[in-house]
N, C-alpha and C positions, 0 to 999 in steps of 0.2 A: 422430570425436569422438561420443559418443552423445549424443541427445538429451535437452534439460535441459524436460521437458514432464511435467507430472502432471495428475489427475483426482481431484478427493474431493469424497466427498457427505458429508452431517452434517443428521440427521434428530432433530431436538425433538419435544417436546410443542408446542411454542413455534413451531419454523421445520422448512421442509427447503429445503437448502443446496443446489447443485450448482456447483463452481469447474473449469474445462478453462484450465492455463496454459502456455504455452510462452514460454519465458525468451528463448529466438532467433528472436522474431514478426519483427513490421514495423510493431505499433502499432495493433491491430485488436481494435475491441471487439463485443463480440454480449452480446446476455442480455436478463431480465427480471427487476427484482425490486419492480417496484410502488411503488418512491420515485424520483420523476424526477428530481432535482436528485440525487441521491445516485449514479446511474448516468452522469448527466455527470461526477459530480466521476472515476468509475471509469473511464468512456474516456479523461478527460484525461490519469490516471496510466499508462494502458497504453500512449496514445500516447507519451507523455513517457519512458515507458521502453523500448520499441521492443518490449513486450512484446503477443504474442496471448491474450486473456485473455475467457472466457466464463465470464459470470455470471447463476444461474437462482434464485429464493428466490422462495418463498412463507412467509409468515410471520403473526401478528397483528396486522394492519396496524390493524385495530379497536382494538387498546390504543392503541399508539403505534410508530412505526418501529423503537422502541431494538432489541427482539430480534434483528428483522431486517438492521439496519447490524452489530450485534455481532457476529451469524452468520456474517455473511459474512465479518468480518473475522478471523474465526478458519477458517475455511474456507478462504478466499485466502491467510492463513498456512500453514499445515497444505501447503496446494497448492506455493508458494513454497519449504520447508522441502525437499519432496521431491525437486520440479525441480530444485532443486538440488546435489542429491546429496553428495556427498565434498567439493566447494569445490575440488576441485583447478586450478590455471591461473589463477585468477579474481582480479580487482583486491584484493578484499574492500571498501574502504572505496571510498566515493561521496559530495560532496556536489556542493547546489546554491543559487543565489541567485537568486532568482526575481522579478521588479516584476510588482506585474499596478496597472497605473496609478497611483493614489497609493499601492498597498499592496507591501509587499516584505516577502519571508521568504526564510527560509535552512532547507533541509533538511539532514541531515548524516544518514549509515547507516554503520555496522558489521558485518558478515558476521559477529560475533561466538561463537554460538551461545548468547552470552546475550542472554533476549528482553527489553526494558526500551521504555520511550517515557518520553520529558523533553520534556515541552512547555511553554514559557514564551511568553507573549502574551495577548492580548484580543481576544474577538469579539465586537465591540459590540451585537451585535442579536443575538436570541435565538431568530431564526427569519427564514431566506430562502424567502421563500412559503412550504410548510406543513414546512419541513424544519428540525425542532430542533438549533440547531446545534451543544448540547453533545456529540450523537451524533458530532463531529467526532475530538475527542482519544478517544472511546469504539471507535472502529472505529480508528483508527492505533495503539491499545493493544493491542486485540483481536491485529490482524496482527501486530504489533513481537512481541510474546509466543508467538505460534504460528507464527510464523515464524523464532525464534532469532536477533534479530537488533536490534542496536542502533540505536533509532532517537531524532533529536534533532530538535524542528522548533521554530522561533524565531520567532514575529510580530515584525519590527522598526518597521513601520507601517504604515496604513492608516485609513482611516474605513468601507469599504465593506468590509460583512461577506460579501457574493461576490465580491468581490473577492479578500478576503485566505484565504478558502475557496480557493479556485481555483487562486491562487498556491502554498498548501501541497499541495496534489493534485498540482500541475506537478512543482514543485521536488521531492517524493516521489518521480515518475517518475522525473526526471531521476538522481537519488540512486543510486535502484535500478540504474538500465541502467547506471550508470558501474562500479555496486559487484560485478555479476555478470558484468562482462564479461570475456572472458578477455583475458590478458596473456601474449604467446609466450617471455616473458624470467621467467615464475613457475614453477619446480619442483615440483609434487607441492602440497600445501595453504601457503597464506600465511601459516605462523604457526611462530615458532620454537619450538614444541612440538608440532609436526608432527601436530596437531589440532585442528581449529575444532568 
């Protein structure tokens, strides 16, 4: 089976990107990009998806993170898009239900190749230490969209806003790994128009 692994850089005025992903990891994160909470939330998804995933950005961190979270989540789309090539074998759909203590969420993915995010929920604080947390639905936009791929994420509850961060990062992973993985009972691409 060939290897489901890409590499893309994406260079701004703004940021410069570098995404290395392999889709058949073991859940193994490396990189830097100068927002710490935001790079936990990126190991959490790689572990949670069994994926290998390095990530490198420099960005304006002096305005604010936004470019840099966006960047990258059009980059790790972009990256994700290619690894995975033709979709052939592969489950397509993925979800998951995630508790991270009082908070619980439900991720839901579509291998679709249309890129969309539907996010419904509250994150009650508008910042976990210096990490603005509307950059949350701004970076799983970013991906959903440059990754071709439908994605649904639900806050059902919570009061802790790392909490319920944390949760959607998980349950993401988890999403993903289900939705990429292959199926030895899938013929050619999973779609009766014999194109995703």
């Amino acid at each position: 089976m060939p290897e489901r692994k890409a590499g893309v850089t994406r260079e701004t005025k703004e940021t410069a990107v570098r995404v290395a992903l392999n889709l058949d990891g073991t859940g193994r994160f490396s990189g830097g990009i100068g927002v710490g909470f935001f790079e936990h939330m990126l190991e959490l998804l790689a572990r949670f998806a069994l994926f290998n995933l390095e990530v490198t950005a420099q960005g304006d961190l002096r305005v604010d993170a936004h470019h840099t979270v966006e960047d990258v989540g059009i980059t790790m789309g972009q990256a994700f898009a290619q690894a995975l090539g033709e979709k052939e074998g592969i489950r397509r759909f993925g979800d998951a239900v995630v508790p991270m203590d009082e908070a619980l969420v439900l991720a839901a993915v579509d291998l679709s190749g249309r890129g969309s995010l539907s996010f419904t929920g509250r994150l009650p604080a508008s910042r976990v230490g210096d990490f603005d947390t509307e950059l949350v639905p701004e970076f799983f936009r970013a991906f959903a969209v440059n990754a071709g791929i439908t994605l649904h994420l639900r806050v059902f509850s919570g009061r802790n806003t790392h909490h319920i961060i944390e949760a959607l990062f998980k349950a993401c992973g988890r999403a993903l790994g289900e939705a990429v993985s292959r199926d030895p009972r899938v013929e050619g691409v999973p779609s009766t128009k014999g194109k995703l």
